[in-house]
C-alpha positions in Angstrom: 147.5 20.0 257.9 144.5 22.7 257.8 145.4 23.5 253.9 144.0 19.8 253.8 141.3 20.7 255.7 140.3 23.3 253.6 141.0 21.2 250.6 139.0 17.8 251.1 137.3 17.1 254.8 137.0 13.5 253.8 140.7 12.9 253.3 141.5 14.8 256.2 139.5 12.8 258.2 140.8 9.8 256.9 144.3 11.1 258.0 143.2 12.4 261.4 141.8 9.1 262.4 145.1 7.3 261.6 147.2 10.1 263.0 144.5 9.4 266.7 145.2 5.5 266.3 148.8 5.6 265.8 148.7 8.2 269.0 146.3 5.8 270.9 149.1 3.1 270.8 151.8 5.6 272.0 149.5 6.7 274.5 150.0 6.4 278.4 147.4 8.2 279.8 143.7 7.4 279.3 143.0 11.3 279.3 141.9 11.1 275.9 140.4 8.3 274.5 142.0 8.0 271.1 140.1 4.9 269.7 136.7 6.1 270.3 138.3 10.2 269.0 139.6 8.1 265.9 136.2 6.0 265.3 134.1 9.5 265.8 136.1 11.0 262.7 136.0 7.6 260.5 132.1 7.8 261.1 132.0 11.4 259.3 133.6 10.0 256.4 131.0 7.5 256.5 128.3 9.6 256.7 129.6 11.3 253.9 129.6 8.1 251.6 126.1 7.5 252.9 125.2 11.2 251.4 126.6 10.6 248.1 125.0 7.4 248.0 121.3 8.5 248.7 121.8 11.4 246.6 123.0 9.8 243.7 120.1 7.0 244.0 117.9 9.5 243.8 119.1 11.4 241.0 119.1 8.5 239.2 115.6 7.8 240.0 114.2 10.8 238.8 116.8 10.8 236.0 114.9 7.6 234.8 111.0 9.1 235.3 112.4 11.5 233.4 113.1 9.8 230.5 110.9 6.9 230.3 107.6 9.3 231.5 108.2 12.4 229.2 104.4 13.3 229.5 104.7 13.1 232.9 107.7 15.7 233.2 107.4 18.6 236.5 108.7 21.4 237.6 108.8 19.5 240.6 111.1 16.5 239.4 113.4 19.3 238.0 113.8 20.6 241.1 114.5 17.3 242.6 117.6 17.2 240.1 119.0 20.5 240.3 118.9 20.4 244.5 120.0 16.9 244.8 122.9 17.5 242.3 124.1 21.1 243.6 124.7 19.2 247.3 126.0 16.4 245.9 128.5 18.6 244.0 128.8 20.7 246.9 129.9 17.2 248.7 132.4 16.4 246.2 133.7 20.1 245.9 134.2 19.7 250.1 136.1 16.7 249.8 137.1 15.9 246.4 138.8 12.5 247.6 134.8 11.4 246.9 134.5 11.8 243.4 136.4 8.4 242.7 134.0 6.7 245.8 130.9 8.2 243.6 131.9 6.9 240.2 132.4 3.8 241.9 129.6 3.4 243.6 127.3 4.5 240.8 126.1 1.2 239.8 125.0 0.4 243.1 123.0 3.4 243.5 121.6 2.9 240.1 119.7 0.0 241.0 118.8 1.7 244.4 117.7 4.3 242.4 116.1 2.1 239.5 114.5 -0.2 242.5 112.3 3.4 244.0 111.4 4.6 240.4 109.7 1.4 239.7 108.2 0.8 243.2 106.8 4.5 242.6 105.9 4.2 238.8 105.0 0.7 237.9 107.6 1.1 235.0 109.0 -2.2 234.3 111.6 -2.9 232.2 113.6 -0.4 232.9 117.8 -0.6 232.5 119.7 -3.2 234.6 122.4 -1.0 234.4 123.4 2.5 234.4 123.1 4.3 231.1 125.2 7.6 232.2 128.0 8.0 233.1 128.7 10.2 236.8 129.9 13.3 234.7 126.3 13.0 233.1 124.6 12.1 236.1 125.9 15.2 237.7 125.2 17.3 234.9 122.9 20.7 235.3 122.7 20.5 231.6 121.7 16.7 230.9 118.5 15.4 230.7 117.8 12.0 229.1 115.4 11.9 226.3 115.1 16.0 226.1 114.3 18.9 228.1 
């Protein structure tokens, strides 16, 4: 079980907790409270989730000031996106298990994302819905509308 450990925490987790709550059934002692064990582990994999979520919204948003403000463009927004996308990768290289969960939940943080670059830049109009796919918004090498 610690080869899945070291291959992806998330699914791991996932198993652990179900191994606790099929244990806490089978259970007659209340030396270990296996509900409470199991729900501590579930609540990793959901702050995982939470992390891929925030950082992908605000990829996205700088991904989108990057584009539609090109004379605008910093060394500091480029930073943003290189730091928020090595730990997001670096999440999804700890528990590959995510990757599907970030593709799905892409268009969600899109308009999370969309939602702060507009609050922050005034820029209306912008896309309803995401224009990149994940591999692109993970990407080092993409930048939309140039470098």
């Amino acid at each position: 079980m610690s080869a899945l450990y070291d291959r992806d925490t998330a699914r791991w987790a996932e198993e652990q907790a179900r191994l606790l709550r099929q244990r806490a059934e089978l259970a007659n002692n209340d030396a270990l409270d296996w509900l409470h064990l199991a729900e501590e582990i579930e609540a990793v994999v959901a702050s995982e989730k939470r992390e891929v979520r925030s950082r992908l919204a605000l990829i996205v948003q700088h991904l989108l000031k990057w584009q539609y403000q090109p004379d605008l463009r910093s060394r500091s927004w480029r930073a943003t996106l290189h730091v928020q996308r090595r730990d997001l990768l670096a999440v999804l290289e700890d528990s590959p298990s995510l990757r599907p969960f970030a593709a799905s939940v892409l268009p969600a943080s899109f308009a999370h994302g969309r939602h702060d670059a507009e609050q922050e830049t005034g820029l209306l109009h912008l896309p309803t819905d995401c224009p990149w796919t994940i591999a692109q918004v993970l990407d080092h090498e993409f930048w939309p509308g140039g470098e």
